[in-house]
C-alpha positions as CSV (number, residue, x, y, z in Angstrom):
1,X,-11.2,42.8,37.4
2,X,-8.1,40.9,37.5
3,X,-7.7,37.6,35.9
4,X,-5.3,34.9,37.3
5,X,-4.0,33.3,34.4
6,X,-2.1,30.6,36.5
7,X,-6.0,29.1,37.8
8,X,-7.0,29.3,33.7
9,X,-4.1,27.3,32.6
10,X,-5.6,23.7,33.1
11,X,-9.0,24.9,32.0
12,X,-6.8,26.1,28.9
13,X,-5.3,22.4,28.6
14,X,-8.0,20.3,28.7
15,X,-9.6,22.5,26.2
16,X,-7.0,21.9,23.6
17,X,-7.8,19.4,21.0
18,X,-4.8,18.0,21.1
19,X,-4.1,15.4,24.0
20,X,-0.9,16.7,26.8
21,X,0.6,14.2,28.6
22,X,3.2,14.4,31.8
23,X,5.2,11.9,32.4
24,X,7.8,10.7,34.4
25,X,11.2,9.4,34.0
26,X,9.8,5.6,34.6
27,X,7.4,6.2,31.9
28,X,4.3,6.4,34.2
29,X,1.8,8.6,33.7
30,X,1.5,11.6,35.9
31,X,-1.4,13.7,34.3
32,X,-3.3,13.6,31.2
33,X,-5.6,16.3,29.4
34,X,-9.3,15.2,28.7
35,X,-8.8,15.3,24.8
36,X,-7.0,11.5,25.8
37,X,-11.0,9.8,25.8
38,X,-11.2,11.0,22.2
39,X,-7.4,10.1,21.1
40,X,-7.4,7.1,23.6
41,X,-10.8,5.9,24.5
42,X,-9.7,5.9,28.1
43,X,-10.6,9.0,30.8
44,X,-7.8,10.6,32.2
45,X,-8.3,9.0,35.3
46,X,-7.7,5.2,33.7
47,X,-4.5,6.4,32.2
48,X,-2.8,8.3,35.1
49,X,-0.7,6.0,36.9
50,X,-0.2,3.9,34.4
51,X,3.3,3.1,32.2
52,X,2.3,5.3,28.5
53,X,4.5,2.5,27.0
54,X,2.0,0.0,27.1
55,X,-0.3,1.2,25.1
56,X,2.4,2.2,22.3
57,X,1.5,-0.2,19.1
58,X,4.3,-3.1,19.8
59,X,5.5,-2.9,16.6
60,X,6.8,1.1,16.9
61,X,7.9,0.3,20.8
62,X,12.0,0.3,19.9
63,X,11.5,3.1,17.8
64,X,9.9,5.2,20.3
65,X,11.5,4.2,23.3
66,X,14.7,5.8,20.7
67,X,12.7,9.2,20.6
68,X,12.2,8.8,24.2
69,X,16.2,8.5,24.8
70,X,16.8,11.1,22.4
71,X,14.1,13.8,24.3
72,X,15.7,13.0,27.6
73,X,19.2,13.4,26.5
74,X,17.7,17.3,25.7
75,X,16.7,17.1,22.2
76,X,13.3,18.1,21.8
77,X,11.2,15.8,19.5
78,X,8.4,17.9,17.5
79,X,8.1,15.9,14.3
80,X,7.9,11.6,15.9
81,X,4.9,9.6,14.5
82,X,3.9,6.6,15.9
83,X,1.1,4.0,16.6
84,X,-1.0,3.8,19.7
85,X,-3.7,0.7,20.8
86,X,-6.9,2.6,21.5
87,X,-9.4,1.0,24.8
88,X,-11.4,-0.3,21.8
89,X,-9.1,-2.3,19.9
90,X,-8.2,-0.2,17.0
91,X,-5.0,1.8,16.3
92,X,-4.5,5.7,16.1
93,X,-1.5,7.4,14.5
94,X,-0.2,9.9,16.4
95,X,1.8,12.9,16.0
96,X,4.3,14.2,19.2
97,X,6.3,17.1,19.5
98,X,7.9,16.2,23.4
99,X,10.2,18.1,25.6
100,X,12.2,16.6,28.8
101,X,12.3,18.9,31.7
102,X,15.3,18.6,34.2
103,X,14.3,20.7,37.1
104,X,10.5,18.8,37.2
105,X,12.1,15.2,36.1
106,X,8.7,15.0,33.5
107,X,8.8,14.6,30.4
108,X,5.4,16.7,28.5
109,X,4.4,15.7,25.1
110,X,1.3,17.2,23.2
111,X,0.2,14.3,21.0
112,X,-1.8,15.2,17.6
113,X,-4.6,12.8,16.2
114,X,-2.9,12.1,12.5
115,X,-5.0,8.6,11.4
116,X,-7.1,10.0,8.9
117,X,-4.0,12.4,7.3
118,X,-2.2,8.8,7.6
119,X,-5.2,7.0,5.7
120,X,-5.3,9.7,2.9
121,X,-1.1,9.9,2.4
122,X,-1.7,5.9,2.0
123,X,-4.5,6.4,-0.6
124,X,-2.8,8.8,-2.3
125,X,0.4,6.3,-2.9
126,X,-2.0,3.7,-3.8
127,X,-3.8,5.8,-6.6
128,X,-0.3,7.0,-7.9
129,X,1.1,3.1,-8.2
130,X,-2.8,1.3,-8.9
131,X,-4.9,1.2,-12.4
132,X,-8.0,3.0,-10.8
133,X,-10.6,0.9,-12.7
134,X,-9.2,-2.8,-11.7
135,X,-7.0,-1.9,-8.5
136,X,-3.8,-3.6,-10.8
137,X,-0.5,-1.9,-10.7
138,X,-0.7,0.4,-13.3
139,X,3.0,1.1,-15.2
140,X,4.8,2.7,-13.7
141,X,4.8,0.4,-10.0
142,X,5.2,-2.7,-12.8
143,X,7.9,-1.3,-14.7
144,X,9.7,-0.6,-10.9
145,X,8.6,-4.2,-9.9
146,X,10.0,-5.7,-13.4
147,X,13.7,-3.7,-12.2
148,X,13.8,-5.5,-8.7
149,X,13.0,-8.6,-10.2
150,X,15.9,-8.5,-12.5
151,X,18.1,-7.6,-10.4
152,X,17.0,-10.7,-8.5
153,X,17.6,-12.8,-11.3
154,X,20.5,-11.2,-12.2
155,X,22.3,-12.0,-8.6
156,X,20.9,-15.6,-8.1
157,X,21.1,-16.5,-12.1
158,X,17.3,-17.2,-12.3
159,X,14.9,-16.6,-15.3
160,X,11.7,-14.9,-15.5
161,X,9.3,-14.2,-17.6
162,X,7.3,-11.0,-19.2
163,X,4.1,-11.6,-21.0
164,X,2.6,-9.0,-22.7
165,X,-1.1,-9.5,-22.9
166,X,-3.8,-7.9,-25.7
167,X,-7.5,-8.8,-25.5
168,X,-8.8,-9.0,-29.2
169,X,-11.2,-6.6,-30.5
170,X,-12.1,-5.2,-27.5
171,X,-13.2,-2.3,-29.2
172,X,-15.9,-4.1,-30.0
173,X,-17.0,-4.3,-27.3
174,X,-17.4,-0.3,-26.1
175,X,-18.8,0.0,-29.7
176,X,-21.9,-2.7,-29.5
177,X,-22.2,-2.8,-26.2
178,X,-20.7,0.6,-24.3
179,X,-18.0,1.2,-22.1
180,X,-19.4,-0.3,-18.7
181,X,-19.9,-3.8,-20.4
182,X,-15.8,-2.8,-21.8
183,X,-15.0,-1.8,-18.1
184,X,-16.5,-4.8,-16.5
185,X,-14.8,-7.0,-19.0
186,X,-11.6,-5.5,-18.3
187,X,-11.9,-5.9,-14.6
188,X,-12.9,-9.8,-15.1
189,X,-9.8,-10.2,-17.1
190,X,-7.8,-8.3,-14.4
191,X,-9.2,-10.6,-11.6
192,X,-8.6,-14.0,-13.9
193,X,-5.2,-12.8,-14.5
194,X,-4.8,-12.6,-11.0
195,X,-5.9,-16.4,-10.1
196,X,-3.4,-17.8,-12.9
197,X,-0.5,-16.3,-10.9
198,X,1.5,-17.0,-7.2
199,X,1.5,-13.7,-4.5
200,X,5.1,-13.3,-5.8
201,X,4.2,-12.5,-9.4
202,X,2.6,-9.4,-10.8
203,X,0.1,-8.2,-12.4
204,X,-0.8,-5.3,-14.4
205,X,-2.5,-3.1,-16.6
206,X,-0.4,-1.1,-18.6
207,X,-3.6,1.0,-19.9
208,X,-6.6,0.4,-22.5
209,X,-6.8,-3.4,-23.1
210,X,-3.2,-4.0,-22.3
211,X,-2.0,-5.9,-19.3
212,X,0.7,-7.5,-18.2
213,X,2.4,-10.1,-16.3
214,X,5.6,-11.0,-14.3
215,X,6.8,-14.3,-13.6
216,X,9.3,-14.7,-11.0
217,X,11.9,-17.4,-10.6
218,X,11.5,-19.8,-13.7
219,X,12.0,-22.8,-13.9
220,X,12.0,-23.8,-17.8
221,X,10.7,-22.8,-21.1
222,X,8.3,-25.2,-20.3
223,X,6.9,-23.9,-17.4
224,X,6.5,-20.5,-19.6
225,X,4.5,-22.1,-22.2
226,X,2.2,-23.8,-19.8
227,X,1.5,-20.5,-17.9
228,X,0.5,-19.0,-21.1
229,X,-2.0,-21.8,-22.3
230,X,-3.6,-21.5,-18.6
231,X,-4.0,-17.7,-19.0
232,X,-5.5,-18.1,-22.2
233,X,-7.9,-21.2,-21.1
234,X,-8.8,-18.8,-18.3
235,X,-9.2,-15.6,-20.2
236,X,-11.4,-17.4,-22.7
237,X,-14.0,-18.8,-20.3
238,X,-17.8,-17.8,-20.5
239,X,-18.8,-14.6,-19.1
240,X,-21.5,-15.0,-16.4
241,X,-25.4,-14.5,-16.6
242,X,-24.8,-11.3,-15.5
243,X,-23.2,-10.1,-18.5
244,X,-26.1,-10.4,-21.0
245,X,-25.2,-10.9,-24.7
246,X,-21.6,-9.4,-23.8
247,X,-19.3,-12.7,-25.3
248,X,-15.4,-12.9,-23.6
249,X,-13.2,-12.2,-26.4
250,X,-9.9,-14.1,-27.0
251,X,-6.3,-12.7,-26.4
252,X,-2.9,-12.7,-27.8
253,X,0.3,-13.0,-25.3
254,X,3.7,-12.0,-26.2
255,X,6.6,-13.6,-24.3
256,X,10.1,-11.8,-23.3
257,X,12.4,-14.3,-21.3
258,X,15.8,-13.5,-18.9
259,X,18.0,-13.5,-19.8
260,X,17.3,-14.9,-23.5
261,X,15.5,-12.3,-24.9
262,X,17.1,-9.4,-23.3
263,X,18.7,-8.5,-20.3
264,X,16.8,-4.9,-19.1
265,X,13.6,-3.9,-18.4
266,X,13.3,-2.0,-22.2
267,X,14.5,-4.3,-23.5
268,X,12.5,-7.0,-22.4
269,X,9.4,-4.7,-22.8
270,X,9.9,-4.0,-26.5
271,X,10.6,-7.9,-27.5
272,X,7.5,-9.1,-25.5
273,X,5.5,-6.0,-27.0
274,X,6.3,-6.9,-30.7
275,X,5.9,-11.0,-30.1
276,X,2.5,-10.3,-28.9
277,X,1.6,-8.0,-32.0
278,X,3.4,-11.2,-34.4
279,X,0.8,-13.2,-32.7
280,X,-1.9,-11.1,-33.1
281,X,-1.6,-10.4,-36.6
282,X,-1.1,-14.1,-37.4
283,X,-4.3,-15.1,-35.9
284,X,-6.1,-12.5,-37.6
């Protein structure tokens, strides 16, 4: 028996995973595959007749509206990602490999579900640039950070600020008390850290019981010193209830300054490095 492929076709389509759309040259929609109530949230029949640029995400609508310009001119368009507003509320990345077709004046694009491939390329670039125990920066992100903000300083001829930060005898506290009370600890100090600073500073954990901090846009030596004797006032307060016998050790900060102390990121690194170990063997 003889099968007519032509009658299979739109069975064929609106079997596909991936959502087909056919539109016109006014952006409206003409025809829709069924895959859109997954993609979308709305039936085909809700979409159809409708402008597809209304439910683009309003901050990608220039840059698609260039892809759309750029498949019409006859340059197909198989690698565009963009944001769509789903019936719902939320937001779906999508993936679109469109074609503009002369003789029918449509253009057909087959758009691809990527949000969760988005979501895991995201988590992926946090983990590489994030201390995985206390969600700081890790070194790498703060030694980047610590560049920009020279170079900041260096065209504007402001200071900052590196503090190099040691908790005392933490090992301590993994020995007596075992490493969940030491990674607890570590994450309390990462979130007091946190509250001494403004959004435009950084903090971060450079690994083991070593953190530390950038401050942005100083205004005097002064300023530095105070910050220093909040962090340790801060660092130093009780541990909660919830801690048990586990007792909030004290810590010793080393202090680089730009451009007094050195005018790169090494350098700056190293002096506030080997201050904090000149305080931390005096104390001891």
């Amino acid at each position: 028996m003889a099968v007519d492929l032509q009658a299979l076709y739109p069975k064929l389509i609106h079997l596909m995973l991936d959502t087909v759309f056919v539109v016109d040259v006014d952006d409206q929609i003409l025809f829709v595959s069924d895959a859109c109530e997954s993609l979308l949230g709305y039936v085909s029949c809700e979409l159809i007749g409708t402008q597809i640029t209304q439910y683009m995400h309003p901050d990608d609508l220039a840059a698609t509206r260039d892809s759309i310009v750029r498949v019409m001119d006859g340059k197909p368009h198989v690698d565009f990602r963009n944001r769509y507003i789903r019936k719902d509320g939320g937001i779906v990345h999508i993936l679109w490999s469109a074609r503009w077709y002369e003789d029918e004046g449509v253009r057909i694009g087959v758009a691809r579900n990527v949000t969760a491939l988005m979501q895991a390329e995201e988590e992926l670039r946090y983990l590489a640039h994030h201390d995985p125990l206390t969600k700081l920066p890790n070194r790498a992100l703060f030694y980047n950070r610590l560049i920009s903000g020279l170079s900041v300083a260096h065209r504007y001829q402001s200071n900052l600020a590196l503090l190099f930060l040691d908790i005392n005898d933490f090992k301590d506290i993994n020995d007596v008390h075992g490493h969940a009370a030491g990674d607890r600890v570590l994450c309390t100090v990462a979130r007091r850290l946190e509250g001494c600073v403004r959004e435009a500073d950084t903090v971060a954990r450079m690994g083991g019981d070593e953190f530390t901090v950038l401050l942005t846009d100083i205004k005097s030596a002064n300023a530095v010193a105070e910050k220093v004797a909040q962090i340790m006032m801060v660092i130093s307060a009780p541990l909660g209830p919830e801690f048990g016998d586990v007792h909030m050790p004290s810590c010793s900060i080393g202090v680089a300054c730009y451009p007094a102390d050195g005018k790169d990121a090494d350098s700056l690194l190293s002096h506030a490095d080997s201050h904090m170990y000149q305080i931390k063997r005096h104390s001891r």
